[in-house]
PyMOL CGO cylinders between C-alpha atoms (Angstrom):
from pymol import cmd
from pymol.cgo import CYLINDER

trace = [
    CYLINDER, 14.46, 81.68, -59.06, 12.98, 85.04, -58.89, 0.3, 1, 1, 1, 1, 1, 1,
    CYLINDER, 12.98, 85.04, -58.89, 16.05, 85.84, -56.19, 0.3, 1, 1, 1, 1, 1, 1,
    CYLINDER, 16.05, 85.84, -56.19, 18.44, 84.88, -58.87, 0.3, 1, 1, 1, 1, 1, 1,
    CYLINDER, 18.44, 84.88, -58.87, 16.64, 87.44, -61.33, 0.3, 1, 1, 1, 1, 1, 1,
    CYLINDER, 16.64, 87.44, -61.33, 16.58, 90.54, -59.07, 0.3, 1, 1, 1, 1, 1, 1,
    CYLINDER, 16.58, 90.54, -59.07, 20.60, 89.72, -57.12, 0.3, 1, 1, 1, 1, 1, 1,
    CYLINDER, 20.60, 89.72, -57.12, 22.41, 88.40, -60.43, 0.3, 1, 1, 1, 1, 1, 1,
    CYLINDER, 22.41, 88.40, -60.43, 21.97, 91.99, -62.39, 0.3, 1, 1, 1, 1, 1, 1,
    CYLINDER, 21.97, 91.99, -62.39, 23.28, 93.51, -59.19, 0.3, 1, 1, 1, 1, 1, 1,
    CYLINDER, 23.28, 93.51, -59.19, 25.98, 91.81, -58.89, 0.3, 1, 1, 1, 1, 1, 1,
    CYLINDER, 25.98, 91.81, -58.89, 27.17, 92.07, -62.16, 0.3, 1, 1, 1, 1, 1, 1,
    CYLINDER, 27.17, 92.07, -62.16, 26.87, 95.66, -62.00, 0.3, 1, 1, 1, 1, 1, 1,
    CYLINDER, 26.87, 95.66, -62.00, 28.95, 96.35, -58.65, 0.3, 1, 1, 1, 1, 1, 1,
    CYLINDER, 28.95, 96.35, -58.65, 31.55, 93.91, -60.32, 0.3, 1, 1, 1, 1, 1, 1,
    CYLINDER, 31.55, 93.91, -60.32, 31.47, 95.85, -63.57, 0.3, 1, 1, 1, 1, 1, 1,
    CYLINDER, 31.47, 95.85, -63.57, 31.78, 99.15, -61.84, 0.3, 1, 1, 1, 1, 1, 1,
    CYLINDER, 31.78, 99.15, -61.84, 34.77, 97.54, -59.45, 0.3, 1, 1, 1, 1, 1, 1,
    CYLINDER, 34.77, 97.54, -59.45, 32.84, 97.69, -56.02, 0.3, 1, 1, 1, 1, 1, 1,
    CYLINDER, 32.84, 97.69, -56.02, 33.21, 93.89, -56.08, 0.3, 1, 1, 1, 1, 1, 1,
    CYLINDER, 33.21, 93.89, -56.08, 36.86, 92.51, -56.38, 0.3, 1, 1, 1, 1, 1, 1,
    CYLINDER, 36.86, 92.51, -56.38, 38.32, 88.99, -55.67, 0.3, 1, 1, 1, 1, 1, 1,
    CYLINDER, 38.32, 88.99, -55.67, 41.48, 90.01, -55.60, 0.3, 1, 1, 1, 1, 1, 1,
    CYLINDER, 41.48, 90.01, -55.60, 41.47, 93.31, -52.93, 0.3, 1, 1, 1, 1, 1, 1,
    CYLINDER, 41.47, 93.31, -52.93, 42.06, 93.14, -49.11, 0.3, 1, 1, 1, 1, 1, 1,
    CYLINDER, 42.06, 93.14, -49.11, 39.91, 94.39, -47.15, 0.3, 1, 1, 1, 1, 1, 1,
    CYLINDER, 39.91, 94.39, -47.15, 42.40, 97.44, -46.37, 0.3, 1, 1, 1, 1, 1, 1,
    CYLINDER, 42.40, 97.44, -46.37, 42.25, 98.14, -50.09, 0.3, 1, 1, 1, 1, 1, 1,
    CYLINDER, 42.25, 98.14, -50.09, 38.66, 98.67, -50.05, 0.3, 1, 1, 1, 1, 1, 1,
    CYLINDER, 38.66, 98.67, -50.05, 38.78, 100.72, -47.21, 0.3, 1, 1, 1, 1, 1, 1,
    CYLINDER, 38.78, 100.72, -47.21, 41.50, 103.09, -48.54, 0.3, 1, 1, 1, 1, 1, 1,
    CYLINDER, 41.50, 103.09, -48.54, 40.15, 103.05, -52.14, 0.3, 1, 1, 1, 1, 1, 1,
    CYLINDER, 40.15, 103.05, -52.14, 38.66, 106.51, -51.88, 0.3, 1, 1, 1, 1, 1, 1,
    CYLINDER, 38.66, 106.51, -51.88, 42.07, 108.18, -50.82, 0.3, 1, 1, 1, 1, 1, 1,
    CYLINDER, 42.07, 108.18, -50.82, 44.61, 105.92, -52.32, 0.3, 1, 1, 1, 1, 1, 1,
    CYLINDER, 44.61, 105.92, -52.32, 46.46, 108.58, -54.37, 0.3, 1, 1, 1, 1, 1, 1,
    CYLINDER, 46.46, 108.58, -54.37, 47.57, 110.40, -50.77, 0.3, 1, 1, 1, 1, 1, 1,
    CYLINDER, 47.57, 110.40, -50.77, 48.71, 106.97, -49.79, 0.3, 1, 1, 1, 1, 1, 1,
    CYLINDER, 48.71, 106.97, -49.79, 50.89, 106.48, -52.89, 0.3, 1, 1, 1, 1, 1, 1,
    CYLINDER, 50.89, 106.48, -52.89, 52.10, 109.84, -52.29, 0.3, 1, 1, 1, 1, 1, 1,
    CYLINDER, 52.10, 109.84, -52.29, 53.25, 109.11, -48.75, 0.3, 1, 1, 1, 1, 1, 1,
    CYLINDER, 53.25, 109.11, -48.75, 54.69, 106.03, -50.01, 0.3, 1, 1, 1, 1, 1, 1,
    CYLINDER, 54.69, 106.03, -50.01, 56.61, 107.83, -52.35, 0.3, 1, 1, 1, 1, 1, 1,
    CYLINDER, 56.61, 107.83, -52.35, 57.93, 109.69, -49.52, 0.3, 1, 1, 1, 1, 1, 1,
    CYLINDER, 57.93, 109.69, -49.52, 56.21, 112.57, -50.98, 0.3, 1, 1, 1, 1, 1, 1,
    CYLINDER, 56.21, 112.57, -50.98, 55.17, 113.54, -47.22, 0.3, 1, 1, 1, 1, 1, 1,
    CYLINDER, 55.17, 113.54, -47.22, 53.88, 116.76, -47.65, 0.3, 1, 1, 1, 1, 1, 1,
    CYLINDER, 53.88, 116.76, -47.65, 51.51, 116.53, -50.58, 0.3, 1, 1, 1, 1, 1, 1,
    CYLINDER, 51.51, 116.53, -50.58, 50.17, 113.41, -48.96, 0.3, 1, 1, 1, 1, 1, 1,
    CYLINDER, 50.17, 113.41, -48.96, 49.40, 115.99, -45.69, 0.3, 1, 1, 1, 1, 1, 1,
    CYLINDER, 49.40, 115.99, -45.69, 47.54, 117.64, -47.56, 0.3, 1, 1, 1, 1, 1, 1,
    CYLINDER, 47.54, 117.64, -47.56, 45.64, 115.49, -49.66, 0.3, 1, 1, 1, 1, 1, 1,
    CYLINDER, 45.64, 115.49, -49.66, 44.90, 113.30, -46.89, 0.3, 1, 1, 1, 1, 1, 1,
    CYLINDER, 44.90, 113.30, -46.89, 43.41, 116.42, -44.70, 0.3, 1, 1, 1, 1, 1, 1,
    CYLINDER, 43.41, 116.42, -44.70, 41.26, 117.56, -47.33, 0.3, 1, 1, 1, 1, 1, 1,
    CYLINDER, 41.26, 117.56, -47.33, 40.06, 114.16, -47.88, 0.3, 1, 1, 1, 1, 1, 1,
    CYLINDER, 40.06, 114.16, -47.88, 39.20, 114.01, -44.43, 0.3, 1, 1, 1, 1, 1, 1,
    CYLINDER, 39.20, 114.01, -44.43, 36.13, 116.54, -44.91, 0.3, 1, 1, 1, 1, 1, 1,
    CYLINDER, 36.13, 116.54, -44.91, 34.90, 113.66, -47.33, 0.3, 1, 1, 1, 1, 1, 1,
    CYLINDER, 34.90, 113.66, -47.33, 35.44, 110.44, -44.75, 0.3, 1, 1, 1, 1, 1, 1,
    CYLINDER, 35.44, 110.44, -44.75, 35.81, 111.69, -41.19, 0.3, 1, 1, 1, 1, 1, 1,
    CYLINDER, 35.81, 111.69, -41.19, 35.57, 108.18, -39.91, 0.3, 1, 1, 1, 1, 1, 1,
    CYLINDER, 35.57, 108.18, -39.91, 37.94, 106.17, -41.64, 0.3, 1, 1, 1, 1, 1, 1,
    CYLINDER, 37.94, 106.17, -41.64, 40.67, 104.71, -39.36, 0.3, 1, 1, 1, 1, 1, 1,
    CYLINDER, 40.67, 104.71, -39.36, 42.95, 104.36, -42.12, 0.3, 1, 1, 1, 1, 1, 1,
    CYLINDER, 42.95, 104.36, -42.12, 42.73, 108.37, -43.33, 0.3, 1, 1, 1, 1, 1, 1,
    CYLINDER, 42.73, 108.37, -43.33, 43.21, 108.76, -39.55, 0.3, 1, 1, 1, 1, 1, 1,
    CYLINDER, 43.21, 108.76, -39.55, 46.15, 106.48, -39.43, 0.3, 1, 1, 1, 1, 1, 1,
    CYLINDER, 46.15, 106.48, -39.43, 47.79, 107.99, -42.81, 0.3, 1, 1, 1, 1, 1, 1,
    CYLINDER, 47.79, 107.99, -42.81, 47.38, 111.24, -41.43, 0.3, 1, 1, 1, 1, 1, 1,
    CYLINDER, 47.38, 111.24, -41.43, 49.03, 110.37, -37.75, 0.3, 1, 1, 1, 1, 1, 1,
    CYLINDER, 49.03, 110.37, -37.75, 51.87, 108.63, -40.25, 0.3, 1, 1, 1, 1, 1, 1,
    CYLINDER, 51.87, 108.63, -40.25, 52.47, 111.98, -41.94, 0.3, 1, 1, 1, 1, 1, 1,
    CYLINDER, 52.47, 111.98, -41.94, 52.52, 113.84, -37.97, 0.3, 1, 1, 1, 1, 1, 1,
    CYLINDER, 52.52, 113.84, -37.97, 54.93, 111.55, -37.40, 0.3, 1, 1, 1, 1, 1, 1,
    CYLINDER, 54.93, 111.55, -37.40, 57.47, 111.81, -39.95, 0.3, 1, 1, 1, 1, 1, 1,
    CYLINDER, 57.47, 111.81, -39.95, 57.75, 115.51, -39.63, 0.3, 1, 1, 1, 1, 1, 1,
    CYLINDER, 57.75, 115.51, -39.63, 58.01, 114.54, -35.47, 0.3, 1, 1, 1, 1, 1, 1,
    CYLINDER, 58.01, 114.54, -35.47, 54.49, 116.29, -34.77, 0.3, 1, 1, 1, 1, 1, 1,
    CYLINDER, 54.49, 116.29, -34.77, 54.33, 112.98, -31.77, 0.3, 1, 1, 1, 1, 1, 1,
    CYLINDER, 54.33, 112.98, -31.77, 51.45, 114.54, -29.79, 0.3, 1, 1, 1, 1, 1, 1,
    CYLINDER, 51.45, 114.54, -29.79, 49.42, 115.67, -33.12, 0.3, 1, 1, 1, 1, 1, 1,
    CYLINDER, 49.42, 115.67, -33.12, 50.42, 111.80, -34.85, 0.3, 1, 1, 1, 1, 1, 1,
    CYLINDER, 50.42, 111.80, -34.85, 49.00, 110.57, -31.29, 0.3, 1, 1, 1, 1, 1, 1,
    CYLINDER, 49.00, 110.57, -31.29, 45.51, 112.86, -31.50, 0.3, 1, 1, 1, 1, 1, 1,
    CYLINDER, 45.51, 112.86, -31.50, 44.95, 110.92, -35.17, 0.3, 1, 1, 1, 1, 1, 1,
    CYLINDER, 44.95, 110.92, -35.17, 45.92, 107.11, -33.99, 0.3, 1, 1, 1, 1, 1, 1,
    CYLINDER, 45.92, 107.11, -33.99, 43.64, 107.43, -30.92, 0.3, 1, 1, 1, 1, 1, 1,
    CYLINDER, 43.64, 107.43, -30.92, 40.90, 108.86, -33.31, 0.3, 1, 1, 1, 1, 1, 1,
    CYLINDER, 40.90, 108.86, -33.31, 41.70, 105.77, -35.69, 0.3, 1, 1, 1, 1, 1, 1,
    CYLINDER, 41.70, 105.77, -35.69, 41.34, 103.11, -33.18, 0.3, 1, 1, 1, 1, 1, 1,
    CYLINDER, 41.34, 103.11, -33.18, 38.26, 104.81, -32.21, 0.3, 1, 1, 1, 1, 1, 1,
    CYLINDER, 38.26, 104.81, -32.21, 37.39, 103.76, -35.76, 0.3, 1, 1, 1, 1, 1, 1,
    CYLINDER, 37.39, 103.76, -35.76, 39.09, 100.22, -36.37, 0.3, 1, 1, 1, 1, 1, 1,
    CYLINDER, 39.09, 100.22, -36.37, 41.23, 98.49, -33.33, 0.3, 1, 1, 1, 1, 1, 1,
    CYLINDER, 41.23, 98.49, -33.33, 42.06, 95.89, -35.70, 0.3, 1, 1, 1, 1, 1, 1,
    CYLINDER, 42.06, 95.89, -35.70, 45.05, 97.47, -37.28, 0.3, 1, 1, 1, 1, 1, 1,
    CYLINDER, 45.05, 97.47, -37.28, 48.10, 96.59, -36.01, 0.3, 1, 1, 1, 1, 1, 1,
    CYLINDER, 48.10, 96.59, -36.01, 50.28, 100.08, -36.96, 0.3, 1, 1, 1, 1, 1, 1,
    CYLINDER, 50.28, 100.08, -36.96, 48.06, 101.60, -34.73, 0.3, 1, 1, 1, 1, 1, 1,
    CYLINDER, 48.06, 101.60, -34.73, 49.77, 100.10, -31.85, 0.3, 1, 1, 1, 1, 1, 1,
    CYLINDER, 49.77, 100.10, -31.85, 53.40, 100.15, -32.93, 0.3, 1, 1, 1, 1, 1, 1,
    CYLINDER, 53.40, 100.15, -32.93, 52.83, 104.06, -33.76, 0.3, 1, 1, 1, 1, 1, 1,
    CYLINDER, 52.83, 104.06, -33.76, 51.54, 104.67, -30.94, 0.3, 1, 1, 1, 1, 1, 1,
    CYLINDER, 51.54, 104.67, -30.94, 54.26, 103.03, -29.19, 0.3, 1, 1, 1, 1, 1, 1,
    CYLINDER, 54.26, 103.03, -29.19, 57.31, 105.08, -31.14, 0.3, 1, 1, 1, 1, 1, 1,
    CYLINDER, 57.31, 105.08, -31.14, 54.90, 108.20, -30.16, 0.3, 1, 1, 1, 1, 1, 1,
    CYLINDER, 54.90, 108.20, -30.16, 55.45, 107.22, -26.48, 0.3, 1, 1, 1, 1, 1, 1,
    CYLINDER, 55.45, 107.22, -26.48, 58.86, 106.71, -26.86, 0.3, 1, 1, 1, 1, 1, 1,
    CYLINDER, 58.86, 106.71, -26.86, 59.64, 109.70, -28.44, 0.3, 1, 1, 1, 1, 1, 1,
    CYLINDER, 59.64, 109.70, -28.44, 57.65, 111.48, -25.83, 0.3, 1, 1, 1, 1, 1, 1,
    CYLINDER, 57.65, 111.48, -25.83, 59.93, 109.89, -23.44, 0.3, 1, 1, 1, 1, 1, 1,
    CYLINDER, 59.93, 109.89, -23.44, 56.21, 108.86, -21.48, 0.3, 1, 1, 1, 1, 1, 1,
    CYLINDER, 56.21, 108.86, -21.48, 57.75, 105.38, -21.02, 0.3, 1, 1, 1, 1, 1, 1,
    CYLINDER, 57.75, 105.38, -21.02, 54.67, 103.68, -18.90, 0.3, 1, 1, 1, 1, 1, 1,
    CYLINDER, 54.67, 103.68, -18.90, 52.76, 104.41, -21.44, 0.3, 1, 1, 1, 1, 1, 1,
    CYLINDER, 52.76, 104.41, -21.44, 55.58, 103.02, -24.45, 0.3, 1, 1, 1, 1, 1, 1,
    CYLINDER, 55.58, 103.02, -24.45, 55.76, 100.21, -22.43, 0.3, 1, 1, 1, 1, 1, 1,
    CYLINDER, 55.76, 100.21, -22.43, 52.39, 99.63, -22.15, 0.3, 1, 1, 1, 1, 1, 1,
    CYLINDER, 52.39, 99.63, -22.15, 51.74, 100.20, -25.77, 0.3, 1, 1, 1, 1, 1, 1,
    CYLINDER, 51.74, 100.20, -25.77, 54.85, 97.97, -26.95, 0.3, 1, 1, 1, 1, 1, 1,
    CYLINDER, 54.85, 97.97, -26.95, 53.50, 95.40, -25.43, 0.3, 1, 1, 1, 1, 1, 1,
    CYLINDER, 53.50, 95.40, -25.43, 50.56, 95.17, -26.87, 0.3, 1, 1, 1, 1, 1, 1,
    CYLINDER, 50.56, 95.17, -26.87, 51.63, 95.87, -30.19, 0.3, 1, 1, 1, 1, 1, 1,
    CYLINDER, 51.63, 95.87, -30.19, 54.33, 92.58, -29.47, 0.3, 1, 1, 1, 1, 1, 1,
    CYLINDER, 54.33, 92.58, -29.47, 51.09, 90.48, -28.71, 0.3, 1, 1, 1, 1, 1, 1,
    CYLINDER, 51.09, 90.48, -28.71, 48.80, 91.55, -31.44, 0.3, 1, 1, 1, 1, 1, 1,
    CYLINDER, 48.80, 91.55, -31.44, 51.89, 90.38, -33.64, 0.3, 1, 1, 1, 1, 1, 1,
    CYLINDER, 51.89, 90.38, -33.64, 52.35, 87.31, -32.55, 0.3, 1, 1, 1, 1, 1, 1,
    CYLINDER, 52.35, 87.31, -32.55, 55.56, 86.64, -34.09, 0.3, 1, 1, 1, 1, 1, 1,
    CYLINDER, 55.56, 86.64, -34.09, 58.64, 88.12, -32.74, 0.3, 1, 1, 1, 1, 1, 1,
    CYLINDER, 58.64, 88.12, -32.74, 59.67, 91.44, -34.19, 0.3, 1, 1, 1, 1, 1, 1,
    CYLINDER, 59.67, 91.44, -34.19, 63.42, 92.26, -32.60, 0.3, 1, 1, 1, 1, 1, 1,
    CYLINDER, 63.42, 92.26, -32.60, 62.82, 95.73, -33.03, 0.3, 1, 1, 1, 1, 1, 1,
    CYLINDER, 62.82, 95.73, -33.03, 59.79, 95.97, -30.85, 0.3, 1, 1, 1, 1, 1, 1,
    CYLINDER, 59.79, 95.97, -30.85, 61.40, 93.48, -28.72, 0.3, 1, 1, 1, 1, 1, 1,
    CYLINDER, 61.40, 93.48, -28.72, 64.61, 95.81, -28.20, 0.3, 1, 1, 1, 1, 1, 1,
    CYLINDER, 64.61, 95.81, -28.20, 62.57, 98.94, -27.35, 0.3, 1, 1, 1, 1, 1, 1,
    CYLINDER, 62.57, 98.94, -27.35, 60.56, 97.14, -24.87, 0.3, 1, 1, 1, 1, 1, 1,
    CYLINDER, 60.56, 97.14, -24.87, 63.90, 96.31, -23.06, 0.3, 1, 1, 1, 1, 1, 1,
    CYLINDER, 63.90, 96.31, -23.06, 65.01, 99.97, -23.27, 0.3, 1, 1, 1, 1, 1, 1,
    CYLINDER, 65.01, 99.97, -23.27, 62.00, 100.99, -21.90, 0.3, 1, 1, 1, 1, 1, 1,
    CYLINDER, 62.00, 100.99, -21.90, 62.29, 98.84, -18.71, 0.3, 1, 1, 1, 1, 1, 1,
    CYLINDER, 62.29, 98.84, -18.71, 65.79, 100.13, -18.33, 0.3, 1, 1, 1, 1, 1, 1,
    CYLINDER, 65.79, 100.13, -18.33, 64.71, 103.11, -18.61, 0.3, 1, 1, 1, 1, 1, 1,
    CYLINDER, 64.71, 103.11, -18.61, 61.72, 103.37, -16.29, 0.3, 1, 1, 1, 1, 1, 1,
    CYLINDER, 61.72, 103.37, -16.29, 63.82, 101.40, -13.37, 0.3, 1, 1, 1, 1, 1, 1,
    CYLINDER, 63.82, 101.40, -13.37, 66.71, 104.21, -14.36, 0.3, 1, 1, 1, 1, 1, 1,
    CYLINDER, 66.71, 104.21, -14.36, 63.69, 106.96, -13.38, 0.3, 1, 1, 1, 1, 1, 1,
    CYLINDER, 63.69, 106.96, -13.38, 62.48, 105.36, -10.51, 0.3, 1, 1, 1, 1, 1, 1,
    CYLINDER, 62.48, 105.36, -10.51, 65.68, 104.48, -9.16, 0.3, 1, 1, 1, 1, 1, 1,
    CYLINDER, 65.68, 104.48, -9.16, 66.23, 107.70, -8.38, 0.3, 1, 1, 1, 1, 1, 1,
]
cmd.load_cgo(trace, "trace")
């Protein structure tokens, strides 16, 4: 009983204050602290989310999902080797999110490093489960391309 009297004020505090939700993923409560740079890259608004996100960074330096939003924004502006830096640094964080592995697999291919696109494809295919054609049609243009190179 006493439990009850010390956890049930508690709880109905966090869930006042909106650190308890029924309804959130866990990815929203991870990116909850940052979600404006989010919308903003959403909105294709690439730039200001840079920069929010960076400066946000100061505030959570180990959150793979800053680090993955940030690597998102190096890649649409084609910064592949800076967008690879930030994807590595999230999956130091989380290896559970599966844009980690596609990203770093366009990065790769990009890069034209094809071993390691190939390498990376794959394991993005397999953490999917379910086909996805487009992953599926770069890994077979990345084994035509690395028996092109080593053809040769």
């Amino acid at each position: 009983m006493e439990i009850l009297l010390f956890f049930f004020p508690s709880f109905l505090h966090a869930w006042l204050i909106g650190d308890i939700s029924f309804t959130k993923t866990p990815e929203d409560m991870a990116t909850k602290n940052f979600s404006q740079g989010i919308s903003l890259f959403k909105e294709e608004r690439v730039a200001e989310a840079f920069v929010y996100l960076k400066e946000k960074l100061n505030l959570y330096p180990k959150s793979a999902y800053l680090h993955l939003y940030i690597g998102k924004c190096h890649y649409y502006f084609e910064n592949y080797e800076e967008a690879l830096k930030s994807f590595d640094m999230a999956l130091r964080y989380d290896s559970t999110i599966l844009d980690l592995y596609t990203y770093k697999a366009y990065c790769h291919y990009h890069l034209e490093q094809w071993e390691e696109a190939h390498f990376q494809l794959k394991k993005a295919s397999r953490f999917l489960l379910e086909k996805n054609e487009e992953i599926l049609g770069l890994i077979n243009d990345v084994e035509k391309r690395t028996l092109h190179v080593f053809s040769k």
